[in-house]
C-alpha positions as CSV (number, residue, x, y, z in Angstrom):
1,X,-7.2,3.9,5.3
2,X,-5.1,5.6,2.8
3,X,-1.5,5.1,1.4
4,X,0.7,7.1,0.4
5,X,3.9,6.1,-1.4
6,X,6.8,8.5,-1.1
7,X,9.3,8.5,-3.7
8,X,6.4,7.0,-5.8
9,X,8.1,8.7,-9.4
10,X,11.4,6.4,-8.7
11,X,8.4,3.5,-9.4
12,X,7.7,2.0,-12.6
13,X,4.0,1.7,-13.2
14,X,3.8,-2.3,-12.5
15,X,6.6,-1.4,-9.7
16,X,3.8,1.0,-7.9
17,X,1.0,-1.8,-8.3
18,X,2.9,-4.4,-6.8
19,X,4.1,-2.6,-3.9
20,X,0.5,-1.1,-3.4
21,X,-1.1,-4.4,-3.3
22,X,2.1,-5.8,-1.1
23,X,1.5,-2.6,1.7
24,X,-2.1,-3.4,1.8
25,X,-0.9,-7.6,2.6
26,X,-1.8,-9.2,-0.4
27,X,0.2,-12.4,-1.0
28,X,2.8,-12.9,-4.0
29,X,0.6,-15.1,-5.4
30,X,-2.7,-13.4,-5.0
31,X,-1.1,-10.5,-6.3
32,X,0.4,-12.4,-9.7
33,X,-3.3,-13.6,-10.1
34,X,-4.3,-9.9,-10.1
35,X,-2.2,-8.4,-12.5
36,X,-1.3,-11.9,-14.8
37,X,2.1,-12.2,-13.7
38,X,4.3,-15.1,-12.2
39,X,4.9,-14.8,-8.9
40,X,8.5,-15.0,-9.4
41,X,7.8,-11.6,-11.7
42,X,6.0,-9.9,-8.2
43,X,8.7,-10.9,-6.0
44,X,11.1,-9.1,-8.5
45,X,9.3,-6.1,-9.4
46,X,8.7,-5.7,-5.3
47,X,12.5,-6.2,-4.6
48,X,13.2,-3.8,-7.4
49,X,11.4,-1.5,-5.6
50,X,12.3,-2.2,-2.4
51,X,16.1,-0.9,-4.1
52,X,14.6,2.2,-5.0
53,X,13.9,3.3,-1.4
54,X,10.4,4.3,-1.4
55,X,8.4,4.8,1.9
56,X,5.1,4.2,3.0
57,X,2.8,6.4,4.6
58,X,-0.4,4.8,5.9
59,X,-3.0,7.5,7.3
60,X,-5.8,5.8,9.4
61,X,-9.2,7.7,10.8
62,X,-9.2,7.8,14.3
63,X,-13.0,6.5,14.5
64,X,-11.9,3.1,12.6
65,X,-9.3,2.9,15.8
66,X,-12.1,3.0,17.9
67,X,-10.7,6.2,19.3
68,X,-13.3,8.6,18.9
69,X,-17.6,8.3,19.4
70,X,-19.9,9.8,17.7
71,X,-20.2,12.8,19.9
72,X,-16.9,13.3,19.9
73,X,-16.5,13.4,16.1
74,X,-19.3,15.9,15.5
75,X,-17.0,18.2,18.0
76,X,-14.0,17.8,15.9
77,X,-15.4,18.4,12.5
């Protein structure tokens, strides 16, 4: 799986983190752990974010959907 964060450059660095971590469903707290902030300081820098309008693109292989075998996949490639 892969993320892409459009309008990413409207982000601050620690804005980018957090909304990273957030996309891929870590908690508030796990997340404050992780980069030694409160959680109240997450919460912010993920609303902050959320204000800046940035989207989230999440590409998934078809073979981790269980979409494709491996016959298949040899075809397409």
């Amino acid at each position: 799986m892969q993320l892409e964060i459009r309008g990413a450059e409207k982000l601050s660095f620690r804005e980018r983190q957090v909304v990273a971590l957030k996309e891929m469903g870590y908690s508030t707290d796990k997340i404050a752990a992780k980069l030694n902030l409160s959680p109240s300081s997450v919460a912010t820098l993920f609303n902050r974010a959320k204000s800046k309008g940035y989207q989230v693109v999440i590409v998934i292989s078809g073979d981790s959907l269980g979409l494709f075998g491996p016959e298949e996949e040899e075809i397409d490639k």
